[in-house]
DRENTORKOL-3810 file (N, C-alpha, C; in nm, 4 decimals):
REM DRENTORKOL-3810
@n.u->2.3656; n.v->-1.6161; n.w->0.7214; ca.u->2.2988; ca.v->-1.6834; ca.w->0.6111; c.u->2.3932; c.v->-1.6860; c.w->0.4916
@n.u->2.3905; n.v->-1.7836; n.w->0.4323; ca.u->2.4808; ca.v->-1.8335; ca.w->0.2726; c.u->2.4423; c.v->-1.8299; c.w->0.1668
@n.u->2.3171; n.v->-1.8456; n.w->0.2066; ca.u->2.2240; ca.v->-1.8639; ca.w->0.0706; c.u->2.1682; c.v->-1.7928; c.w->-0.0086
@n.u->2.0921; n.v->-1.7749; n.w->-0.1279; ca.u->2.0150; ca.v->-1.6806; ca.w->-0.1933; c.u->1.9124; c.v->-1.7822; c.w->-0.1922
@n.u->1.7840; n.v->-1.7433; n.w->-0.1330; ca.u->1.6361; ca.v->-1.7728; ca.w->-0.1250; c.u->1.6234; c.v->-1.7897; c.w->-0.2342
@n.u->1.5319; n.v->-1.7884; n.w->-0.3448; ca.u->1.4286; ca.v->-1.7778; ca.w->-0.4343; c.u->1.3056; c.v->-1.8854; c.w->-0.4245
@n.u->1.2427; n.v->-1.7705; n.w->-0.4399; ca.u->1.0730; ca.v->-1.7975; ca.w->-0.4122; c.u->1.0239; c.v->-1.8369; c.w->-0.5830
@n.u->0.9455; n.v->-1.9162; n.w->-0.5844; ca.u->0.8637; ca.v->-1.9260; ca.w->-0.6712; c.u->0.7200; c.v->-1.8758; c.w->-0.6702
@n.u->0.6585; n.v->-1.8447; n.w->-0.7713; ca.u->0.5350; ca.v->-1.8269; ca.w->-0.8274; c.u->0.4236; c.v->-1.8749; c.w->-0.9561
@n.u->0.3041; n.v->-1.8952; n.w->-0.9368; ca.u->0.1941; ca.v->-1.9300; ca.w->-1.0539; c.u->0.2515; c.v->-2.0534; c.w->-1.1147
@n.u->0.2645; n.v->-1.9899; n.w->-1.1943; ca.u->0.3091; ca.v->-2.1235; ca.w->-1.3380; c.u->0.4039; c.v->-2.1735; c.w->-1.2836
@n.u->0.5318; n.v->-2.0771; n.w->-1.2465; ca.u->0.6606; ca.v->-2.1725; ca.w->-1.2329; c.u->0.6831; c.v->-2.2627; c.w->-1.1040
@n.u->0.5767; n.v->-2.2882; n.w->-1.0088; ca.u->0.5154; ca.v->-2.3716; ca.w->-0.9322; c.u->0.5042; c.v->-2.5030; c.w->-1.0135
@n.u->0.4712; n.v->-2.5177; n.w->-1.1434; ca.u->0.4024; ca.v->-2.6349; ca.w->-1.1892; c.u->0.6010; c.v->-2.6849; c.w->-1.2517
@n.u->0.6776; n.v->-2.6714; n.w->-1.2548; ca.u->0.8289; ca.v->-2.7006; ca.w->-1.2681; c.u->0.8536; c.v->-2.7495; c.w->-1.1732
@n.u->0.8519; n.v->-2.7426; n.w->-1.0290; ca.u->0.9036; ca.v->-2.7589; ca.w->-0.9351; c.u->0.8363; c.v->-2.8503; c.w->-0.8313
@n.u->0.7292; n.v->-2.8754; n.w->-0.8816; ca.u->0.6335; ca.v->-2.9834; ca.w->-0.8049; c.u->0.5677; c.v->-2.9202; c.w->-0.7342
@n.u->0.5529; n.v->-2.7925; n.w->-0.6971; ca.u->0.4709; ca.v->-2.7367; ca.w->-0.6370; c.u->0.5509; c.v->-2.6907; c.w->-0.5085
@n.u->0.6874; n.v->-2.7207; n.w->-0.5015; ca.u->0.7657; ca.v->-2.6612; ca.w->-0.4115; c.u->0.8341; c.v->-2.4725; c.w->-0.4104
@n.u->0.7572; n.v->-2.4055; n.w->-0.2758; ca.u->0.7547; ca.v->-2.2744; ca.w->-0.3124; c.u->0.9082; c.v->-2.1946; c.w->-0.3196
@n.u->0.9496; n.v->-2.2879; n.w->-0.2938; ca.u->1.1320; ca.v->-2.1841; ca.w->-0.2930; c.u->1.2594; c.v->-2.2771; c.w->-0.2927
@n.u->1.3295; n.v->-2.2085; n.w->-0.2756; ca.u->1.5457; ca.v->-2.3321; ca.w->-0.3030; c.u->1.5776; c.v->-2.2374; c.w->-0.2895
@n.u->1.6779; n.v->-2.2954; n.w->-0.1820; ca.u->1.7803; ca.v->-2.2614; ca.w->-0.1475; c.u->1.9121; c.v->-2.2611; c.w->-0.1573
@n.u->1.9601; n.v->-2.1951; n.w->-0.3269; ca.u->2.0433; ca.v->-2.1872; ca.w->-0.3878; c.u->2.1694; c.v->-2.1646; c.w->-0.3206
@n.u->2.3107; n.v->-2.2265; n.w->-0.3768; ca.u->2.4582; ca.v->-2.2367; ca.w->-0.2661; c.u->2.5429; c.v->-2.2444; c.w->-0.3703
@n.u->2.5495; n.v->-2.2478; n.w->-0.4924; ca.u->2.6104; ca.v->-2.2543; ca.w->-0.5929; c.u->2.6217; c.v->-2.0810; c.w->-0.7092
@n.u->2.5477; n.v->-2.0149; n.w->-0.6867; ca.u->2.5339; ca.v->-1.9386; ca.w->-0.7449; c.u->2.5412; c.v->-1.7983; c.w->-0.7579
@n.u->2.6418; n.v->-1.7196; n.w->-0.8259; ca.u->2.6641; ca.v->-1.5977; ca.w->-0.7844; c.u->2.6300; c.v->-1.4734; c.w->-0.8731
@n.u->2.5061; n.v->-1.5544; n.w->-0.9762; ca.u->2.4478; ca.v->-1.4105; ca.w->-1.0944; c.u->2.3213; c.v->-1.4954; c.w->-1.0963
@n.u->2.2152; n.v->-1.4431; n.w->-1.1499; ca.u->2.0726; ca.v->-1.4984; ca.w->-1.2036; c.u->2.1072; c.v->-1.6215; c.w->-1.3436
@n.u->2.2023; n.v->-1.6131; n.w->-1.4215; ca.u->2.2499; ca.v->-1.6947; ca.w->-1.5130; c.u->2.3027; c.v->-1.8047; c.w->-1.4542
@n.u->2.3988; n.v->-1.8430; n.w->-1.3175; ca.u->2.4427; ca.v->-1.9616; ca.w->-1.2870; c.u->2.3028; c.v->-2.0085; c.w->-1.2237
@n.u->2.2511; n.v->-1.9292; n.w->-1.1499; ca.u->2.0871; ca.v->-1.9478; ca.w->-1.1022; c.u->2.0440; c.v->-2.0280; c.w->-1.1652
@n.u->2.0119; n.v->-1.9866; n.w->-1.2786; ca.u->1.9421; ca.v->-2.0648; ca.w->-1.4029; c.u->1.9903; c.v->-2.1542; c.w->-1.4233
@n.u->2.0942; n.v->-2.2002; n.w->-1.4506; ca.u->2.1871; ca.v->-2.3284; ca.w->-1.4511; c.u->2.1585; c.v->-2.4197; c.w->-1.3269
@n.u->2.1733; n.v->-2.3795; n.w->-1.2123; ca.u->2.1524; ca.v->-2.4422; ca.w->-1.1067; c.u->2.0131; c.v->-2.5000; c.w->-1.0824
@n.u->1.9059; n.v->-2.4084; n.w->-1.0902; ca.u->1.7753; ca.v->-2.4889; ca.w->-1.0829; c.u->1.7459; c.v->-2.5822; c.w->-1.1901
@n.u->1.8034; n.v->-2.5374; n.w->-1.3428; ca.u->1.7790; ca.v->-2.6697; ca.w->-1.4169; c.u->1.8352; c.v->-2.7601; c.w->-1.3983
@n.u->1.9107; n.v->-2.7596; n.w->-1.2858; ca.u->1.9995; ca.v->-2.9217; ca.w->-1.3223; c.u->1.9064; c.v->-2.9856; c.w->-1.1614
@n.u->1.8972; n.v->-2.8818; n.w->-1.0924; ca.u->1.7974; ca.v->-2.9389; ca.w->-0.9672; c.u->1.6367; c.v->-2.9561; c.w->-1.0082
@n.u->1.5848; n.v->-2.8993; n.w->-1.1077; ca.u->1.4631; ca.v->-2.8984; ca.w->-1.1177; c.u->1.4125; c.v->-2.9755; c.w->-1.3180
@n.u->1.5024; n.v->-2.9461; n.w->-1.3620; ca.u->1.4905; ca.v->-3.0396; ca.w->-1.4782; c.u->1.5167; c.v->-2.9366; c.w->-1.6113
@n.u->1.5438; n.v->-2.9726; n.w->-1.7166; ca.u->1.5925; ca.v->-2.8769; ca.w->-1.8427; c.u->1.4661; c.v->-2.8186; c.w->-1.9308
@n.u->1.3418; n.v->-2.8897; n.w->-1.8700; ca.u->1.2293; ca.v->-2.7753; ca.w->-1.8940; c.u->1.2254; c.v->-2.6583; c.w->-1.8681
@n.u->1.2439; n.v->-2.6561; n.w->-1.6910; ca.u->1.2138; ca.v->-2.5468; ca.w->-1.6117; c.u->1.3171; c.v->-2.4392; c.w->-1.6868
@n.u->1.4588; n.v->-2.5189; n.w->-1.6927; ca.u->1.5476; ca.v->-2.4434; ca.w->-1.7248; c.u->1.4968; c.v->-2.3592; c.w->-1.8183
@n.u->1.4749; n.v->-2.3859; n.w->-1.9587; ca.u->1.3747; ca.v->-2.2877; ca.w->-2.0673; c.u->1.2819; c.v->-2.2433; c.w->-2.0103
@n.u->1.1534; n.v->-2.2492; n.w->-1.9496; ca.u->1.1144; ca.v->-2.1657; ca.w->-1.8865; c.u->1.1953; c.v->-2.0801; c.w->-1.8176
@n.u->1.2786; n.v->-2.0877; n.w->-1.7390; ca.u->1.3484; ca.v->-1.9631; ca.w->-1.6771; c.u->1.3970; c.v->-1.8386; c.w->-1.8156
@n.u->1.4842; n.v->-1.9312; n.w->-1.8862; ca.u->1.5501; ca.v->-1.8730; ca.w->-2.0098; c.u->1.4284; c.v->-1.7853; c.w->-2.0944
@n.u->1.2823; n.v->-1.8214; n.w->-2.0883; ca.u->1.2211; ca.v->-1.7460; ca.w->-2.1661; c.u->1.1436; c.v->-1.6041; c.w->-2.1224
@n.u->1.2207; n.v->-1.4905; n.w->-2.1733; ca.u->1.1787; ca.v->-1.3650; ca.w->-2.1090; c.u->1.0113; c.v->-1.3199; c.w->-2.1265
@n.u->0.9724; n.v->-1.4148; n.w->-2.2120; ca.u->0.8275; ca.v->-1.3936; ca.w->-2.2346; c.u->0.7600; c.v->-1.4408; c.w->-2.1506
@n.u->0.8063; n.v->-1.5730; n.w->-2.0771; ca.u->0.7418; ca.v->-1.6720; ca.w->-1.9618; c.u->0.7174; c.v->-1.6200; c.w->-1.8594
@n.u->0.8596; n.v->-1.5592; n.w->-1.8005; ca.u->0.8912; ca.v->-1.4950; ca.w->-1.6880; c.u->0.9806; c.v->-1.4073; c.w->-1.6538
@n.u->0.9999; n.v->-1.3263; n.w->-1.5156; ca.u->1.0668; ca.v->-1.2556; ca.w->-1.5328; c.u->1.1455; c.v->-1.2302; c.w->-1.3599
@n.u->1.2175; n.v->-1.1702; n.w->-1.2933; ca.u->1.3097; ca.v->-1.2264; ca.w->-1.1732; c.u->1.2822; c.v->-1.1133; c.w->-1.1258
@n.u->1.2938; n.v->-1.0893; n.w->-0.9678; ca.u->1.3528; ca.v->-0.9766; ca.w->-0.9275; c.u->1.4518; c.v->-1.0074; c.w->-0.8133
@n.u->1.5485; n.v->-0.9479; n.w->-0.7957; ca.u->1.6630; ca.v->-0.9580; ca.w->-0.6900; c.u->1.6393; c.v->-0.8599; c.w->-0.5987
@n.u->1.5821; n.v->-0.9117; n.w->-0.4742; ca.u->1.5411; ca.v->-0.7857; ca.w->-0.3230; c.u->1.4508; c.v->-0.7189; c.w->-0.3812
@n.u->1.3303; n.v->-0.7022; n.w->-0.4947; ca.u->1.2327; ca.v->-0.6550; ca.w->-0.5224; c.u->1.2561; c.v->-0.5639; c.w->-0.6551
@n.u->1.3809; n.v->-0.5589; n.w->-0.6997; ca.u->1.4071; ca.v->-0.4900; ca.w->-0.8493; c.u->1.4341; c.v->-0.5801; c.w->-0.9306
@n.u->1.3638; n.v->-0.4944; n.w->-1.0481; ca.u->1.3446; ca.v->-0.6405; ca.w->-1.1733; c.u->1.5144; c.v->-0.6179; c.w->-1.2331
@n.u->1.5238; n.v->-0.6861; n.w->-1.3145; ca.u->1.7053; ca.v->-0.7274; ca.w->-1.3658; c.u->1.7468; c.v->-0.6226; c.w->-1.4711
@n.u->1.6248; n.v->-0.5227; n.w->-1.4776; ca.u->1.6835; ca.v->-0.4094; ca.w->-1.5727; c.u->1.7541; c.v->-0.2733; c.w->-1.5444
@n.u->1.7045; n.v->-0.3209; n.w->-1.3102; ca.u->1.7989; ca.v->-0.2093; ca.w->-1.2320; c.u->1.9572; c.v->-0.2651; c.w->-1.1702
@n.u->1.9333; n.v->-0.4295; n.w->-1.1913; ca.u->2.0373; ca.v->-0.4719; ca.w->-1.1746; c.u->2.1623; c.v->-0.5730; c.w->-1.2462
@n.u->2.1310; n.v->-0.5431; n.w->-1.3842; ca.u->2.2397; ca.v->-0.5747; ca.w->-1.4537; c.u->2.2405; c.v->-0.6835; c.w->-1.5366
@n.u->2.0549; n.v->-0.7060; n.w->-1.5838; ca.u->2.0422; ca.v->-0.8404; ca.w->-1.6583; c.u->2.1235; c.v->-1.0120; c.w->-1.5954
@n.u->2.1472; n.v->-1.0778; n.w->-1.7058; ca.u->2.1368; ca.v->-1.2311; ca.w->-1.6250; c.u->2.2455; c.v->-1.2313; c.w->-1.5826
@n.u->2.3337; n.v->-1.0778; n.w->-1.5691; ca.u->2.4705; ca.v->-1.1323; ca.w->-1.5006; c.u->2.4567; c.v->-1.0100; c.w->-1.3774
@n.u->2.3501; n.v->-1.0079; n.w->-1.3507; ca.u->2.3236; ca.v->-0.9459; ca.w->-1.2002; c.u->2.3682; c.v->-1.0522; c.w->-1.0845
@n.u->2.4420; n.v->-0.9617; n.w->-1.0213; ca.u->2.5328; ca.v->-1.0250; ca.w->-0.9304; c.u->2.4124; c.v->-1.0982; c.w->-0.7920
@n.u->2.4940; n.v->-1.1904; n.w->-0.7444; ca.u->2.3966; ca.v->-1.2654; ca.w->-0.6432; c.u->2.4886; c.v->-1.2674; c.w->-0.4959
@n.u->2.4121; n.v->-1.2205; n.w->-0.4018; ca.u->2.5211; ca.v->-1.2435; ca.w->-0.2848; c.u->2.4943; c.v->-1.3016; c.w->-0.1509
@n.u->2.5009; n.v->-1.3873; n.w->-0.0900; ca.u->2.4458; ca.v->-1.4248; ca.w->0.0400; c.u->2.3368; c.v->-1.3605; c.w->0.0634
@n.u->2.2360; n.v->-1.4459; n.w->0.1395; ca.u->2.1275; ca.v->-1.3430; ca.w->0.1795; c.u->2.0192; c.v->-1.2686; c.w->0.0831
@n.u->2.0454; n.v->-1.2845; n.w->-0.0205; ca.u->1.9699; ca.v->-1.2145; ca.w->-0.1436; c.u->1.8489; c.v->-1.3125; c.w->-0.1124
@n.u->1.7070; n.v->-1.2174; n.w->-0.1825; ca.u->1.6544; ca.v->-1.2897; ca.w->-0.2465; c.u->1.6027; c.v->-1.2819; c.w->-0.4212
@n.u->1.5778; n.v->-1.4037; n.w->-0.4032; ca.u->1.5470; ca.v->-1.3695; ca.w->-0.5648; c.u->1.3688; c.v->-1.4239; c.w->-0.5918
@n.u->1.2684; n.v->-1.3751; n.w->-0.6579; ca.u->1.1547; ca.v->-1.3521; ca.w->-0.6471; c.u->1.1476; c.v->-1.4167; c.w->-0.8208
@n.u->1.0647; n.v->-1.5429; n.w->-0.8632; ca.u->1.0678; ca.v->-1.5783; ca.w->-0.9795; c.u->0.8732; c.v->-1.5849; c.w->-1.0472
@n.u->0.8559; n.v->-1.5040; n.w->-1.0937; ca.u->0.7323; ca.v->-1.4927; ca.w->-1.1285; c.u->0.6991; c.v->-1.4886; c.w->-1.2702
@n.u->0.5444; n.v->-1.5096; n.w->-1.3196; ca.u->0.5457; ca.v->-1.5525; ca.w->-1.4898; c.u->0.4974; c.v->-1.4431; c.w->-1.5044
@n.u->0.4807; n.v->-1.4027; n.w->-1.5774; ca.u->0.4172; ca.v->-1.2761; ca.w->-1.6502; c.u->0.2645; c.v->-1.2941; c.w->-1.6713
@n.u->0.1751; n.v->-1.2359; n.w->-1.6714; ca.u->0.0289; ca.v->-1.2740; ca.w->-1.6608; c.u->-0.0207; c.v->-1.2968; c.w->-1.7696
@n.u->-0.1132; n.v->-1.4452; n.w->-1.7607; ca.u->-0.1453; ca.v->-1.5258; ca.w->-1.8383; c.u->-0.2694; c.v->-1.4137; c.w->-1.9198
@n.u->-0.3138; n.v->-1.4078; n.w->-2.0859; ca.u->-0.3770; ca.v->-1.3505; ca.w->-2.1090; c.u->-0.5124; c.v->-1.4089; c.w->-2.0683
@n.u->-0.6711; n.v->-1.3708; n.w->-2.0796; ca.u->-0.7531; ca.v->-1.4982; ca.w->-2.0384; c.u->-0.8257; c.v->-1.4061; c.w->-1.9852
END
């Protein structure tokens, strides 16, 4: 495998058309990540990704504060898990 998975979730479903995951080939930290889905998914999503209040990542199930913030490294086979933070309500 080449790729890094990432799955989507909730809200950030409504960015992507409702498509649950990409299969990222360009990208080797959560920051080119981010770069990469906005240019595949549009420069909204992109700010949504960018906003730590919106949402938040995990790489293989640890959030980015065990692995090194947006320049946590990305490597074949990873996945990456993109979820919003819970809506108040």
């Amino acid at each position: 495998m080449d790729k890094v998975t990432v799955l989507f979730y909730g809200s950030a479903l409504k960015h992507t058309g409702g498509q649950r995951f990409y299969e990222a080939t360009e990208s080797t930290s959560i920051r080119l990540l981010i770069d990469e889905l906005g240019r595949h998914y549009g420069a909204a999503f992109k700010d949504f990704l960018q906003n730590r209040e919106e949402c938040f990542f995990l790489i293989n199930g640890q959030g980015l504060m065990q692995t090194g913030g947006l320049d946590s490294g990305l490597r074949p086979g990873d996945k990456v898990d993109i979820l919003p933070h819970a809506e108040a309500g």
